[in-house]
N, C-alpha and C positions, 0 to 999 in steps of 0.2 A: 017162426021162433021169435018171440018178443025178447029186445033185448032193455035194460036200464041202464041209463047212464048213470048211477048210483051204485051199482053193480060190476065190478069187474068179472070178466067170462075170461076161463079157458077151455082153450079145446085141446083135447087129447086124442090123435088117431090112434087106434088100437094095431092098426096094422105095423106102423113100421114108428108109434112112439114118439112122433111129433108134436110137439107142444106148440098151442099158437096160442098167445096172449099179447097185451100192449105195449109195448115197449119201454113204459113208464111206470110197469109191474116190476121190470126185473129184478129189483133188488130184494125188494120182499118176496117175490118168490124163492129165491134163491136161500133167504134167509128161513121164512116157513116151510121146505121143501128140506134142509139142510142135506143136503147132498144127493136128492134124486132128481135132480135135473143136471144134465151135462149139455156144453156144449158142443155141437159136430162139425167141424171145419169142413167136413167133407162135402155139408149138403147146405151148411150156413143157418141150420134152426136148432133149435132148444128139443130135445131128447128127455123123454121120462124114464130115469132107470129106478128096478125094480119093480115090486107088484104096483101095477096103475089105481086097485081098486083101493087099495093105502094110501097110494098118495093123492088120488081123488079126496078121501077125508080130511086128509091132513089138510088142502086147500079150500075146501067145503068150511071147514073150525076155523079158517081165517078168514072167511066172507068172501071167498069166491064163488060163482057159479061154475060150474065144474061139466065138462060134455064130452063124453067118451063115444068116441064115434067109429062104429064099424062093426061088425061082428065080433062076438066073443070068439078068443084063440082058445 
């Protein structure tokens, strides 16, 4: 998997909704995502809530590279 440092990447686990991006995304994620990312105290990362394959787009139209990983639920 080739990555660009021009490119910002997230990853989206399918299973359990875990969002991994860089720590220097957050604001605008949070801001292009407007409300489907929460965070989880519980497990200490970033959570996709709602359909993944929407908010996939929605961070695709902002110039992310976007990676849903796991099988479809």
């Amino acid at each position: 998997m080739e990555q660009t440092a021009d490119t910002p990447h997230v990853t989206i686990k399918r299973k359990d909704r875990t969002m991994v991006f860089a720590p220097t995304e957050t604001d605008k994620i949070r801001t292009v995502a407007s409300g489907r990312v929460s965070w989880d105290r519980r497990t200490n990362r970033w959570k996709a809530v709602g359909e993944l394959e929407e908010l996939a787009d929605l961070l695709t139209q902002a110039g992310y590279k976007v990676n849903l990983v796991g099988p479809k639920a």
